[in-house]
C-alpha positions in Angstrom: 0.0 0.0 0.0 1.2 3.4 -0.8 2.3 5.8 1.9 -0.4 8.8 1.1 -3.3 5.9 1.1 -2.7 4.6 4.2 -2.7 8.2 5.1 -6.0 8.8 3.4 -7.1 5.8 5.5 -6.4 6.9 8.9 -7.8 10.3 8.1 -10.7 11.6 6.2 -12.4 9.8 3.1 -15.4 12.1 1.8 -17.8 9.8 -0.2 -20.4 13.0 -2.2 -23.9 11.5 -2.3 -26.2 11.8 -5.0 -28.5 15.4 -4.4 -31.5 13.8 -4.8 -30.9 11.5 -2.4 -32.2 12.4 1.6 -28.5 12.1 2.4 -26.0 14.6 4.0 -24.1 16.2 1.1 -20.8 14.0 1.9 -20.4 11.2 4.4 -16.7 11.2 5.7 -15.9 7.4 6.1 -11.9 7.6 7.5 -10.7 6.8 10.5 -10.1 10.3 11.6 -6.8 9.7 13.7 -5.5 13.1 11.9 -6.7 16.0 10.3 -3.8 16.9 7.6 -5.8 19.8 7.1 -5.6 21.2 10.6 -2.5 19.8 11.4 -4.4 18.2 15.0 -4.1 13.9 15.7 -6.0 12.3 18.5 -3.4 12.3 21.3 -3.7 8.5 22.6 -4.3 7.6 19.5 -1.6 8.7 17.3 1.3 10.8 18.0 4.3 12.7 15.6 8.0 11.3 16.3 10.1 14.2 15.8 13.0 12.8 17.2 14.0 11.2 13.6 12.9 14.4 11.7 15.6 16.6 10.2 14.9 20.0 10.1 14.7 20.5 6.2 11.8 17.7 6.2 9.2 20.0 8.6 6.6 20.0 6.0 5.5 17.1 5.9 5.3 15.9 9.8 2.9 13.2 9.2 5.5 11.4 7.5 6.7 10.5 11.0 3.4 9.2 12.7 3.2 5.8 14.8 0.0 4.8 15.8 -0.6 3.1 19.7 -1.6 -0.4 20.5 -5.2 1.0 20.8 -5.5 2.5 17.4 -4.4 -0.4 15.4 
């Protein structure tokens, strides 16, 4: 599996529904551990190792996420 779907995965998935249908205009089916958006993770959920993390590769922190014994 690729890095950015498993990232995809254990954030947000936005499915659009069909407008006639009596369905909210998108149902978000991910796991929401992260918002990559907002830059905010569920704290005993998933946390950021920066200790690996050089300081030129910043902009991309989820690239260094471990997820607990609880999330999996």
């Amino acid at each position: 599996m690729k890095y950015d779907h498993m990232l995809t995965i254990l954030g947000n998935i936005n499915i659009i529904t069909p407008k006639d249908s009596k369905l909210p205009p998108s149902i978000d089916i991910g796991l929401n551990l992260f918002s990559r958006r907002e830059y905010k993770i569920v704290p005993n959920l998933v946390r950021i190792n920066f200790e690996y993390q050089v300081e030129e590769k910043k902009s991309n922190p989820f690239k260094y996420i471990e997820l607990s014994v609880r999330a999996l």
